[in-house]
DRENBA-664440 format. One record per residue: x, y, z of N, C-alpha, C in turn; residue in one letter; residue number from 0. Coordinates in nm, 4 decimals. Layout:
@n.X: X	n.Y: Y	n.Z: Z	ca.X: X	ca.Y: Y	ca.Z: Z	c.X: X	c.Y: Y	c.Z: Z	type: A	seq: NUM
...
END
This chain:
@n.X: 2.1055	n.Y: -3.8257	n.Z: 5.3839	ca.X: 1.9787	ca.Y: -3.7536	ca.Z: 5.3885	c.X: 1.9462	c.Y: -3.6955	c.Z: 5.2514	type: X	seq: 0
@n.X: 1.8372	n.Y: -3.6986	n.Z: 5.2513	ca.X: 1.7596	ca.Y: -3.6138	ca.Z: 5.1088	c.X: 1.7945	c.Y: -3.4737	c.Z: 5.0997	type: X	seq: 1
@n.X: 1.8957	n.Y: -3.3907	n.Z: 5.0439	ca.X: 1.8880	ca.Y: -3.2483	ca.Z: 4.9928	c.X: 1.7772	c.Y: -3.2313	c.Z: 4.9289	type: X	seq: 2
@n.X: 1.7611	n.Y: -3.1313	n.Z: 5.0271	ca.X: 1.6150	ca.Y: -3.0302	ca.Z: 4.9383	c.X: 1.6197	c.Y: -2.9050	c.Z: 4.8918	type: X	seq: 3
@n.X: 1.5523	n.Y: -2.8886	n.Z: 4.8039	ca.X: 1.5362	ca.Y: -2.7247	ca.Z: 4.7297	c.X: 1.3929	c.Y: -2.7273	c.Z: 4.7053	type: X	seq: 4
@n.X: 1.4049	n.Y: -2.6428	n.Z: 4.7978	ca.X: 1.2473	ca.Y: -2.5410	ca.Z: 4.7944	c.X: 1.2485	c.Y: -2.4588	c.Z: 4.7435	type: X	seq: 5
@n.X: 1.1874	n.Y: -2.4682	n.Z: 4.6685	ca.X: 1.1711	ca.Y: -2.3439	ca.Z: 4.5215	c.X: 1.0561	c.Y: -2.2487	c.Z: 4.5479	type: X	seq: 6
@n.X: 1.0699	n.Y: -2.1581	n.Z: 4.5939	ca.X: 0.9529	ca.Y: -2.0748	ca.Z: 4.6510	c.X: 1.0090	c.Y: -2.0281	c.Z: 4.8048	type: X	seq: 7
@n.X: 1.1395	n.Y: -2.0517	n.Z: 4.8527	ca.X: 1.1845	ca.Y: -1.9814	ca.Z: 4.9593	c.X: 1.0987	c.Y: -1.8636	c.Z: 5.0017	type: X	seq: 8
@n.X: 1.1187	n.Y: -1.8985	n.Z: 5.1225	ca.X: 1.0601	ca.Y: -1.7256	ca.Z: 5.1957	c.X: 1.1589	c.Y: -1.7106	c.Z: 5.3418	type: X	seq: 9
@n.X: 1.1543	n.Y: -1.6026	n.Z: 5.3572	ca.X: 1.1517	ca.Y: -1.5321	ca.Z: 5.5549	c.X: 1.0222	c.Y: -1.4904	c.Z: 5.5519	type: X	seq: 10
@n.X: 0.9137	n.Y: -1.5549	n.Z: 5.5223	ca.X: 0.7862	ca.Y: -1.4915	ca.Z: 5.5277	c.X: 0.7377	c.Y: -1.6406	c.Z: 5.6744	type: X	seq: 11
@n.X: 0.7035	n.Y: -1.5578	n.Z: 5.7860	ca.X: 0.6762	ca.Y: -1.7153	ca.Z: 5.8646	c.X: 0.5426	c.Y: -1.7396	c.Z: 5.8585	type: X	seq: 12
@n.X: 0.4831	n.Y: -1.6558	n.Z: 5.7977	ca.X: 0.3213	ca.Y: -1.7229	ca.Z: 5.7753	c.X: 0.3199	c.Y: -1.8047	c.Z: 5.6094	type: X	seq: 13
@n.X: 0.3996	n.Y: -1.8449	n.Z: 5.5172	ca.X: 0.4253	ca.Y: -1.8895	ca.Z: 5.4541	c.X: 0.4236	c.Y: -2.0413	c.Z: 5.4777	type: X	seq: 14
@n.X: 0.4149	n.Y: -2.1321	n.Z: 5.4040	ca.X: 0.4001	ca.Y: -2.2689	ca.Z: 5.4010	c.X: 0.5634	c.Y: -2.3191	c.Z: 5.3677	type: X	seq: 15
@n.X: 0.6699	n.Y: -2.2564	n.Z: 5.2646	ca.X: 0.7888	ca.Y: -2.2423	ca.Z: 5.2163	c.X: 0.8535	c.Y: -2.2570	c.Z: 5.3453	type: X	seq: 16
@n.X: 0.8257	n.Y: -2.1410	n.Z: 5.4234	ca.X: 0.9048	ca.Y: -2.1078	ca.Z: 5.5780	c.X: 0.8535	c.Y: -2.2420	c.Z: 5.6563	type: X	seq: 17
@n.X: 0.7987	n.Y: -2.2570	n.Z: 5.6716	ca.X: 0.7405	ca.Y: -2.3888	ca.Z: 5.7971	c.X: 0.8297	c.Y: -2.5292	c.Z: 5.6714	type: X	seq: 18
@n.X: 0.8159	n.Y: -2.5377	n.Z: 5.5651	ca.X: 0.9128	ca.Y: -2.6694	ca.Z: 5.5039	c.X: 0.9968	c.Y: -2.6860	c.Z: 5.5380	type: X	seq: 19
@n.X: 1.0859	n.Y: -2.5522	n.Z: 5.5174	ca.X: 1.2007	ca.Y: -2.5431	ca.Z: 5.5686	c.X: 1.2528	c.Y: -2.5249	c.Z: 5.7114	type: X	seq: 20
@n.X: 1.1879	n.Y: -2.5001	n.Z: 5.7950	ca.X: 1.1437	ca.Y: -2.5603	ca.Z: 5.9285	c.X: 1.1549	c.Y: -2.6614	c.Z: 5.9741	type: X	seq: 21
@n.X: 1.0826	n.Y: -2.7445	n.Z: 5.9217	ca.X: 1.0223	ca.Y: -2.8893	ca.Z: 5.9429	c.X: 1.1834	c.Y: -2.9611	c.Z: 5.8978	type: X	seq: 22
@n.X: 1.1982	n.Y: -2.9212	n.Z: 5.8205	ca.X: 1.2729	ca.Y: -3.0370	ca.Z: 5.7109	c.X: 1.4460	c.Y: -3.0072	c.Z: 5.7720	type: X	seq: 23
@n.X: 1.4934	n.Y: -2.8926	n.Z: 5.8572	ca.X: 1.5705	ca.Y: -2.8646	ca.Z: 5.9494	c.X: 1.5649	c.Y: -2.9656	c.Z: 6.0788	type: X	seq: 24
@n.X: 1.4837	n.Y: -2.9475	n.Z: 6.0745	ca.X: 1.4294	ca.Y: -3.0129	ca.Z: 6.2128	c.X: 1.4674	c.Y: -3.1347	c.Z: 6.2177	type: X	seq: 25
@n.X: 1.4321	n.Y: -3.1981	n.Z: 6.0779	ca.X: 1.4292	ca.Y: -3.3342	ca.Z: 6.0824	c.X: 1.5939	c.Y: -3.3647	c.Z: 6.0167	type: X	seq: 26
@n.X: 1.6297	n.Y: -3.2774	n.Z: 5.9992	ca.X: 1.7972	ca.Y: -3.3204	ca.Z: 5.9936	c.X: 1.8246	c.Y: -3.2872	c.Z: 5.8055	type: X	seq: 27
@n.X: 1.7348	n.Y: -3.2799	n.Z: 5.7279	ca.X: 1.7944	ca.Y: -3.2631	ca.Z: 5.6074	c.X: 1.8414	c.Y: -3.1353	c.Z: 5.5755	type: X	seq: 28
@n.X: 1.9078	n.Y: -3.1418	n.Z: 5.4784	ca.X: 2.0392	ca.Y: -3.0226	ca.Z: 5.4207	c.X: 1.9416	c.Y: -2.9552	c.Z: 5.3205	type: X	seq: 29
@n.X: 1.8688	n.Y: -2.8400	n.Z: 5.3844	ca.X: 1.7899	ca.Y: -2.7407	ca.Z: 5.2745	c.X: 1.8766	c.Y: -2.6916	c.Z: 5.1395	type: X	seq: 30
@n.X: 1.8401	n.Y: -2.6529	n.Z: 5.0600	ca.X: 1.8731	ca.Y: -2.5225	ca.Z: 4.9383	c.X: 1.7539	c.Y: -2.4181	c.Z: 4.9329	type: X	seq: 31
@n.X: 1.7834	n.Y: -2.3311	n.Z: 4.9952	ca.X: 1.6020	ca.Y: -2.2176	ca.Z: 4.9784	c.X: 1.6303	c.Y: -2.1743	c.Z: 4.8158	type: X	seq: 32
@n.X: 1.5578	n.Y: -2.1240	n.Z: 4.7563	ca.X: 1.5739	ca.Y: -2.0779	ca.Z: 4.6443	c.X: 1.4195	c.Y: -1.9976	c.Z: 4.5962	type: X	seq: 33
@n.X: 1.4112	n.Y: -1.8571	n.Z: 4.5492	ca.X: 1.3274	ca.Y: -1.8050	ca.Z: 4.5284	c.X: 1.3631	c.Y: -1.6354	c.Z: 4.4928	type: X	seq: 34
@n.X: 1.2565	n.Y: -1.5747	n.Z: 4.4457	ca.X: 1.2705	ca.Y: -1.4513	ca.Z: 4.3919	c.X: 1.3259	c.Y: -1.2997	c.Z: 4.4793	type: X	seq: 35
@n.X: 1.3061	n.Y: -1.3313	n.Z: 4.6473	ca.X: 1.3450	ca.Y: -1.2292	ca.Z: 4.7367	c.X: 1.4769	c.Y: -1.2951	c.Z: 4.7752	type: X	seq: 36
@n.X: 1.5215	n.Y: -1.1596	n.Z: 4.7856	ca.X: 1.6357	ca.Y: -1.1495	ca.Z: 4.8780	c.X: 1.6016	c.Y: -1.1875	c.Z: 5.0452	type: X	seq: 37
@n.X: 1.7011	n.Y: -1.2602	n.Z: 5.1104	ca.X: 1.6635	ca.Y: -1.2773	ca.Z: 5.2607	c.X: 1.7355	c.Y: -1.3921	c.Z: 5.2358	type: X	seq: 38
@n.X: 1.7096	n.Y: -1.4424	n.Z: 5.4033	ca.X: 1.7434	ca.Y: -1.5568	ca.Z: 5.4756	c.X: 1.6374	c.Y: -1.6480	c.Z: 5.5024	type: X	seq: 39
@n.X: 1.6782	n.Y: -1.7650	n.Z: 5.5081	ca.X: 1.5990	ca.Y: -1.8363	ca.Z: 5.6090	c.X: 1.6696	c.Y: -1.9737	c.Z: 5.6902	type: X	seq: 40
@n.X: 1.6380	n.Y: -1.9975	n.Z: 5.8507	ca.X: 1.7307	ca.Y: -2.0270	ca.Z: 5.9176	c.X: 1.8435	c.Y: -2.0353	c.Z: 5.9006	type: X	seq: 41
@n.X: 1.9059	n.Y: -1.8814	n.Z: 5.8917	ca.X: 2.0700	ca.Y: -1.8673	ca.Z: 5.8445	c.X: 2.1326	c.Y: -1.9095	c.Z: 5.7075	type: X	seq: 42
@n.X: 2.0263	n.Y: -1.9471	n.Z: 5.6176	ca.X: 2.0799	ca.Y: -2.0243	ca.Z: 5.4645	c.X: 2.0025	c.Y: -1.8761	c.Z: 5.3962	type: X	seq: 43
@n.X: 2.1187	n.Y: -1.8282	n.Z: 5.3253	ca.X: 2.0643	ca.Y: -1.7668	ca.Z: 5.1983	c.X: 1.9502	c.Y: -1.8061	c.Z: 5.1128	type: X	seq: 44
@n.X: 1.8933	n.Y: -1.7190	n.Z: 5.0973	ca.X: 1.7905	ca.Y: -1.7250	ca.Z: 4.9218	c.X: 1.8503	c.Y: -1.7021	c.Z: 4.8854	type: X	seq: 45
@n.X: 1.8483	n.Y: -1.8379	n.Z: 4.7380	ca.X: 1.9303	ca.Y: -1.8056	ca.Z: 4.5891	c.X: 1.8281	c.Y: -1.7676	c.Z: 4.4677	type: X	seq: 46
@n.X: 1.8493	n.Y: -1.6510	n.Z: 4.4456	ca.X: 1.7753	ca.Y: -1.5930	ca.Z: 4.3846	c.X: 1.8327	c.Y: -1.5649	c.Z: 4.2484	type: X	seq: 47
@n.X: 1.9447	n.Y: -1.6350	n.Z: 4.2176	ca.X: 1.9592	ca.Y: -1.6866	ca.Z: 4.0284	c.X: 1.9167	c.Y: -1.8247	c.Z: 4.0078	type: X	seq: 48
@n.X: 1.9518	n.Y: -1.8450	n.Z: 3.9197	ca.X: 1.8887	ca.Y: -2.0280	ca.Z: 3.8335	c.X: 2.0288	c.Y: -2.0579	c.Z: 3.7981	type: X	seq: 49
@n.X: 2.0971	n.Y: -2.0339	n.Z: 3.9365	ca.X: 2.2584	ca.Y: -2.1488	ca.Z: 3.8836	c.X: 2.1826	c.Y: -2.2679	c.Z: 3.9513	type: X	seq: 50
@n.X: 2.2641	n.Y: -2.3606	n.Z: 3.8486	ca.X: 2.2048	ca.Y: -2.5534	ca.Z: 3.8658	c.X: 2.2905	c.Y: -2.5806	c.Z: 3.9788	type: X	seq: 51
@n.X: 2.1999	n.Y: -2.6304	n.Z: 4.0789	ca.X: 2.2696	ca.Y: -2.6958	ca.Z: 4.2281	c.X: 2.2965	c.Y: -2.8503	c.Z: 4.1736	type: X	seq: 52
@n.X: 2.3794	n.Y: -2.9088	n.Z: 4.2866	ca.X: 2.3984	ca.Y: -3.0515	ca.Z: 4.2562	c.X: 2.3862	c.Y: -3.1197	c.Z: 4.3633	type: X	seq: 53
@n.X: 2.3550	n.Y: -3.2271	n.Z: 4.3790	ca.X: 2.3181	ca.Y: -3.3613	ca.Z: 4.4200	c.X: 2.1632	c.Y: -3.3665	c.Z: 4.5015	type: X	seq: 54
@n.X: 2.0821	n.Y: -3.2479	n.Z: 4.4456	ca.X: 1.9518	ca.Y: -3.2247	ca.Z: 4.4951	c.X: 1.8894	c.Y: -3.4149	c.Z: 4.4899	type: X	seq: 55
@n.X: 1.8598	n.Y: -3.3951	n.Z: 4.5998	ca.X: 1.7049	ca.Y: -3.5244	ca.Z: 4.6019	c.X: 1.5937	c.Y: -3.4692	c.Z: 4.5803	type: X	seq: 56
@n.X: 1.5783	n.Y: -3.3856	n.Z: 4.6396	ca.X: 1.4215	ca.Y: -3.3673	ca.Z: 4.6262	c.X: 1.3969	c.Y: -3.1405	c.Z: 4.5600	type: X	seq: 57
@n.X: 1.3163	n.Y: -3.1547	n.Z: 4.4935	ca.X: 1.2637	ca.Y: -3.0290	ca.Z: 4.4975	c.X: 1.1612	c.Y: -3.0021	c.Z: 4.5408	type: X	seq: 58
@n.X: 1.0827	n.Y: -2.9636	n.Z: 4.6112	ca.X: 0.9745	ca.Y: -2.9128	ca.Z: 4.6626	c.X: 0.9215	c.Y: -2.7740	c.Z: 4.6180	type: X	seq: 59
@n.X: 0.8044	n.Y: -2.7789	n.Z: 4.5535	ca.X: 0.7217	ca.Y: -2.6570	ca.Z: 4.4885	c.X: 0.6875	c.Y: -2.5359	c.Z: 4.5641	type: X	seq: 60
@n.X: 0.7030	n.Y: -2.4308	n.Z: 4.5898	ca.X: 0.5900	ca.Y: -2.3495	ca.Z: 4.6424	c.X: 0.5880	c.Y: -2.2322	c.Z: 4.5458	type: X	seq: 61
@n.X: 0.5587	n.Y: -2.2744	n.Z: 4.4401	ca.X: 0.5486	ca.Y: -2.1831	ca.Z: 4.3020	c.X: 0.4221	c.Y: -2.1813	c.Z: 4.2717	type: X	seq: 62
@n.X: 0.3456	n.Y: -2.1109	n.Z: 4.2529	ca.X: 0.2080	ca.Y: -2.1711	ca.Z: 4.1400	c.X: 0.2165	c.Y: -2.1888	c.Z: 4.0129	type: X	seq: 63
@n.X: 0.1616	n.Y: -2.3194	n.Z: 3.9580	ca.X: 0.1638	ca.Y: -2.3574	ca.Z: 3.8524	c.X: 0.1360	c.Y: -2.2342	c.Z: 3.7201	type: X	seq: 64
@n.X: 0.1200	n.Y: -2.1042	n.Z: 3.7491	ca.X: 0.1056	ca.Y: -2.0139	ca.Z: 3.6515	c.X: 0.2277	c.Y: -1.9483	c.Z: 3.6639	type: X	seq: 65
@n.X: 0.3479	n.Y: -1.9669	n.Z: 3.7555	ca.X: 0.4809	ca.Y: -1.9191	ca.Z: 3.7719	c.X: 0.5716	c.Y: -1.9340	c.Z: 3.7307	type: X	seq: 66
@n.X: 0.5697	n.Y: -2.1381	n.Z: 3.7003	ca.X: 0.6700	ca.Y: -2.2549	ca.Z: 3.6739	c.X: 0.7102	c.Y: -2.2424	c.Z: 3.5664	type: X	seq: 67
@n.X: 0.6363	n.Y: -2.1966	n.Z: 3.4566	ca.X: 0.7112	ca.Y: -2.2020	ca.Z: 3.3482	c.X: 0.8287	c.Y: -2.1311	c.Z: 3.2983	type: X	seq: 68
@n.X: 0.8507	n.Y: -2.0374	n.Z: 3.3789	ca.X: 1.0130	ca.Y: -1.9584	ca.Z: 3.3936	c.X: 1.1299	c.Y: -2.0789	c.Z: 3.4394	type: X	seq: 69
@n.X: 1.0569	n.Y: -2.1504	n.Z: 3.5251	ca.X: 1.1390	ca.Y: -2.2305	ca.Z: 3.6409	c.X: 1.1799	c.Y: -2.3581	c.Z: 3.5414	type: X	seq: 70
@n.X: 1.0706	n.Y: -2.4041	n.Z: 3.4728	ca.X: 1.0923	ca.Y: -2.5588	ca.Z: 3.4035	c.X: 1.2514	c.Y: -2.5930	c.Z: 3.3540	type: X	seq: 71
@n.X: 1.3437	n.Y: -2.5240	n.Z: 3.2790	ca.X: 1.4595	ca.Y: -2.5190	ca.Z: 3.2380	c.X: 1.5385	c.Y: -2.5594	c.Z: 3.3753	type: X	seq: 72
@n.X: 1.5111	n.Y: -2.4593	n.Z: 3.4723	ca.X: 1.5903	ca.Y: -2.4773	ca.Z: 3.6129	c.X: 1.5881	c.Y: -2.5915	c.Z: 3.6438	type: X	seq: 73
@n.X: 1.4398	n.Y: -2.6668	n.Z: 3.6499	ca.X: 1.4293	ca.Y: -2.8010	ca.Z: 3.7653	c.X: 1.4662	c.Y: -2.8966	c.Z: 3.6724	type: X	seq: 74
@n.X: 1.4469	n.Y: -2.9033	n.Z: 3.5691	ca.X: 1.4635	ca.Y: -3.0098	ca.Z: 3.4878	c.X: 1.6347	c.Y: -3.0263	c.Z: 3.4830	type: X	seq: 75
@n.X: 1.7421	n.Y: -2.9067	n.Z: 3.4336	ca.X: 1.8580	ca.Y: -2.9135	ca.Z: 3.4562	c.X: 1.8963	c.Y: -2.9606	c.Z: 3.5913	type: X	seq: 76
@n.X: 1.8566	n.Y: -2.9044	n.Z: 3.7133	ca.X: 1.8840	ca.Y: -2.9692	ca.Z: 3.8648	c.X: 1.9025	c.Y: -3.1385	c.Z: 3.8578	type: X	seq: 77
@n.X: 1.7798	n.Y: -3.2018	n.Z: 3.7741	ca.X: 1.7761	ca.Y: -3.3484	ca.Z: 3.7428	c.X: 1.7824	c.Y: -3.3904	c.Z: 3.9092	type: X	seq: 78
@n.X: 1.6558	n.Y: -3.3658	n.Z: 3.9578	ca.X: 1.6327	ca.Y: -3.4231	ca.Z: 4.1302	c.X: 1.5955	c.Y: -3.5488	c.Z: 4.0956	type: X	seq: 79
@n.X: 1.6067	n.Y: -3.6369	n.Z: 4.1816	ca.X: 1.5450	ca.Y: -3.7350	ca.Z: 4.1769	c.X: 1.3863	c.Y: -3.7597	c.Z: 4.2045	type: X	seq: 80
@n.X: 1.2993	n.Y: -3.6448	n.Z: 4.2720	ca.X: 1.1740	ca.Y: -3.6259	ca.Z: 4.3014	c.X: 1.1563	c.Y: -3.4834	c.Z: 4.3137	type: X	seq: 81
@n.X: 1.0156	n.Y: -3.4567	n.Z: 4.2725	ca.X: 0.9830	ca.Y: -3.3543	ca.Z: 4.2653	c.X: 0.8411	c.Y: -3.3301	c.Z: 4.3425	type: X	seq: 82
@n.X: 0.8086	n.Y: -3.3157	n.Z: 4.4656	ca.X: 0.7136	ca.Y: -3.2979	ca.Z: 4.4909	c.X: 0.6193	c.Y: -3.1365	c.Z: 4.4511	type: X	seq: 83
@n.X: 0.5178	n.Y: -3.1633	n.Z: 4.3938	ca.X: 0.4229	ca.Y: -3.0475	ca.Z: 4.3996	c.X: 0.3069	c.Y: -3.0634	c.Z: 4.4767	type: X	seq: 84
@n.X: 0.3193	n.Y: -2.9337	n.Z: 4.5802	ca.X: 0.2638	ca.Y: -2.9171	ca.Z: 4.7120	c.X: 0.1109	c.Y: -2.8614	c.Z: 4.6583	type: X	seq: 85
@n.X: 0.0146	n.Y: -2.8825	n.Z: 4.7448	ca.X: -0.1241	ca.Y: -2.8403	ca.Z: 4.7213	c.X: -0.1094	c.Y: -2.6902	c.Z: 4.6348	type: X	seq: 86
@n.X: -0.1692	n.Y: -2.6637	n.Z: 4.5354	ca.X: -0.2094	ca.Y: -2.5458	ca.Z: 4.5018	c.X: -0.0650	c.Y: -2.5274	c.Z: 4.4013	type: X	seq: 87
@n.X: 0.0411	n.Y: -2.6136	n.Z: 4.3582	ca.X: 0.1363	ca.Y: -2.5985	ca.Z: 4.3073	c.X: 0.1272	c.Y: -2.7112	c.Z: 4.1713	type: X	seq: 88
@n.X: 0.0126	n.Y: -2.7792	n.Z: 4.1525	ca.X: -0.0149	ca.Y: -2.9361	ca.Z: 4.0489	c.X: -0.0096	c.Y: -2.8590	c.Z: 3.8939	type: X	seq: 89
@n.X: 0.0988	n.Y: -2.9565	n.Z: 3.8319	ca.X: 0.0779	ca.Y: -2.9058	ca.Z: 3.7010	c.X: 0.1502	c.Y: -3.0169	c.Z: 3.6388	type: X	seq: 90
@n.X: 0.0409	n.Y: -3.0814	n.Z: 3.5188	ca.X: 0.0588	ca.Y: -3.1581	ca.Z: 3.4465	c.X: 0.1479	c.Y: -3.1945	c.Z: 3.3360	type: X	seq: 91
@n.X: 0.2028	n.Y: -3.0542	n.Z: 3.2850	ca.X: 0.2626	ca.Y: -3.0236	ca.Z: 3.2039	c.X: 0.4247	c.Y: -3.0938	c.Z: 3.2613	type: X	seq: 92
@n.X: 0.4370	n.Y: -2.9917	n.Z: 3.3796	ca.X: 0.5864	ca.Y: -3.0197	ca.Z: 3.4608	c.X: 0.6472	c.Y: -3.1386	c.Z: 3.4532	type: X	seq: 93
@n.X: 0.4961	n.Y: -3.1920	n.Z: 3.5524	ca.X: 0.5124	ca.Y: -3.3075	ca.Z: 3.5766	c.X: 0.5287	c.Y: -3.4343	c.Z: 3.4628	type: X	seq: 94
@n.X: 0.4648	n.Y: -3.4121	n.Z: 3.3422	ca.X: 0.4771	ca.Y: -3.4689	ca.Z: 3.2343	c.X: 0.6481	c.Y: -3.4752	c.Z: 3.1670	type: X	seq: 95
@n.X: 0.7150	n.Y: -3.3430	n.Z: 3.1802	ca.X: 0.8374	ca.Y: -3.3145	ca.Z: 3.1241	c.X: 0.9445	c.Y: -3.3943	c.Z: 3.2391	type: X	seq: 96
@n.X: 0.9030	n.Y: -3.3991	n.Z: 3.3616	ca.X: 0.9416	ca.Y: -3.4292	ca.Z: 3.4518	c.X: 0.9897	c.Y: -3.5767	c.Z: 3.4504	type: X	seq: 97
@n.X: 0.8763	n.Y: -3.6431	n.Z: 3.4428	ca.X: 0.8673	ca.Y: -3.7783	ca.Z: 3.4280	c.X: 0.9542	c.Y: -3.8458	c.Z: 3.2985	type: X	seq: 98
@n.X: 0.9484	n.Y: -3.7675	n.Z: 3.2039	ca.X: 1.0344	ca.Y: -3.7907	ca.Z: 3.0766	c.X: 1.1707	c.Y: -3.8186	c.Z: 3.0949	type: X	seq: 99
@n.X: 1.2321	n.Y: -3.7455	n.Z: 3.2129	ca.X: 1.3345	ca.Y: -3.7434	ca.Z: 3.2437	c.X: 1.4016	c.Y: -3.8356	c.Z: 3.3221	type: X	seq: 100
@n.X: 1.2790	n.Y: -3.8919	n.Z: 3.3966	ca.X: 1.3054	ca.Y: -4.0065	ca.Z: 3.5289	c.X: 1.2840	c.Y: -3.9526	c.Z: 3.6279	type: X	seq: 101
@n.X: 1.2139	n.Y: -3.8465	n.Z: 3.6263	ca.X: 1.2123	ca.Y: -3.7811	ca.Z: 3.8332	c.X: 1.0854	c.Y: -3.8293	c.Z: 3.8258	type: X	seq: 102
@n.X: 1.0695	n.Y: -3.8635	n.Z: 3.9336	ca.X: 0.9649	ca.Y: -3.9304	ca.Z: 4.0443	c.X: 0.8935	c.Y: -3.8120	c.Z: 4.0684	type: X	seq: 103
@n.X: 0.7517	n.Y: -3.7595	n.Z: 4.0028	ca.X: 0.6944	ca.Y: -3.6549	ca.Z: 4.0940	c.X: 0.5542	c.Y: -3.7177	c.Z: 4.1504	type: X	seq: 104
@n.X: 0.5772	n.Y: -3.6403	n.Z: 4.2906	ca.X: 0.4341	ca.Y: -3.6402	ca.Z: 4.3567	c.X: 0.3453	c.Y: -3.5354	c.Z: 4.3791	type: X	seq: 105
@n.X: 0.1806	n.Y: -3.5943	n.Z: 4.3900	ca.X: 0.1199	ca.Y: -3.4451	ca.Z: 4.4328	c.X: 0.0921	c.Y: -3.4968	c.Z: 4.5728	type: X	seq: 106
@n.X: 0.1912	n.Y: -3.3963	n.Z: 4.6460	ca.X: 0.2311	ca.Y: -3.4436	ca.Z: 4.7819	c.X: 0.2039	c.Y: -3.3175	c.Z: 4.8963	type: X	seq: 107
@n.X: 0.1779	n.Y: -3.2937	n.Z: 5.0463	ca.X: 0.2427	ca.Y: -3.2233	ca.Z: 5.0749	c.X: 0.3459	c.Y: -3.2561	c.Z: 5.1494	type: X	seq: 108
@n.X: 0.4391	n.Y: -3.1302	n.Z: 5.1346	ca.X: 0.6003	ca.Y: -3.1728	ca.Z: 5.2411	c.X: 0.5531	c.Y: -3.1955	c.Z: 5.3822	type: X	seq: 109
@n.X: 0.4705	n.Y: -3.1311	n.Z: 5.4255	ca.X: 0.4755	ca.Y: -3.0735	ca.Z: 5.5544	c.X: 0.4125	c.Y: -3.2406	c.Z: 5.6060	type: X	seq: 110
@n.X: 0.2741	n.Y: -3.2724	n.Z: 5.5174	ca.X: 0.2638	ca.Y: -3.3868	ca.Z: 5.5792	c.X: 0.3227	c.Y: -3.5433	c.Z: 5.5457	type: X	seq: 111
@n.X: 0.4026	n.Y: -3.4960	n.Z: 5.4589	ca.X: 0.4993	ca.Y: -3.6236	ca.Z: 5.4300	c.X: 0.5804	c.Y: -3.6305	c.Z: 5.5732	type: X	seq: 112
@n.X: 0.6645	n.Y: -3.5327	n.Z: 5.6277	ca.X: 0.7005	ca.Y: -3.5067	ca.Z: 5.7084	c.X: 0.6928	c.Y: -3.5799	c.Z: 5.8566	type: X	seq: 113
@n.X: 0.5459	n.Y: -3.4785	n.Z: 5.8710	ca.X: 0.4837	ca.Y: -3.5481	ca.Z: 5.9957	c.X: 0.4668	c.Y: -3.7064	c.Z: 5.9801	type: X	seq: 114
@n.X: 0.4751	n.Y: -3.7577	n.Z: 5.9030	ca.X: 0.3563	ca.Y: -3.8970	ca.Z: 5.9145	c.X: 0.4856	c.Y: -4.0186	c.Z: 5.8703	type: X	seq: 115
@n.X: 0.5912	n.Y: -3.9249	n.Z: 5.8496	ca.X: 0.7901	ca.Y: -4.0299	ca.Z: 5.8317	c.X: 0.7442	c.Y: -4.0761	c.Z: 5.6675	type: X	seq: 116
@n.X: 0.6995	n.Y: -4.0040	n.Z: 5.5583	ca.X: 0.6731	ca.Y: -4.0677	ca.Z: 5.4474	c.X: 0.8186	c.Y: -3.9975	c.Z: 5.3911	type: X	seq: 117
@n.X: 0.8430	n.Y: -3.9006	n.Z: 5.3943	ca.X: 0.9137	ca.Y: -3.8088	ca.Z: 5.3399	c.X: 1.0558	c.Y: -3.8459	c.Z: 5.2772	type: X	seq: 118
END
């Protein structure tokens, strides 16, 4: 299965972050939450330093592109194999540095990659 890191973790359930990680439970993959609050979500810690995880597949955005640039060092070291950026998360720049590297990014959302078995 695809490991994911959602970068923008929440316990917030009106959040889009919270329902990914939802969804993406659901469907059997091995989350990483990761984001600026302290909390849980379905029993997995928020990691709330920029230690480099390993064997990530996928990262998933819920940052806004006026946020990321703290983050760029992080995702780029992670070296995912895809990087989706979710509606309201598109940035050219990233995605440009991104691509340099060999990650696959999309302007995707998780939720409906999900639903529709693209994911």
């Amino acid at each position: 299965m695809k490991k994911t890191l959602i970068l923008g973790a929440t316990n917030n359930p009106t959040r889009y972050a919270y329902e990914a990680a939802r969804r993406l439970l659901y469907a059997g993959y091995e989350i990483v939450p990761v984001g600026i609050k302290n909390g849980e979500v379905f029993g997995k810690s928020i990691i709330n330093q920029k230690n480099i995880q390993s064997d990530i597949h996928t990262i998933t955005l819920y940052v806004g592109a006026n946020n990321q640039t703290e983050w760029y060092d992080y995702i780029l070291q992670t070296r995912p194999q895809r990087l989706i950026f979710n509606p309201g998360t598109e940035n050219d720049e990233l995605a440009q540095l991104a691509e340099n590297q060999g990650i696959e990014t999309l302007e995707a959302c998780t939720l409906v990659m999900l639903s529709t078995g693209q994911y």
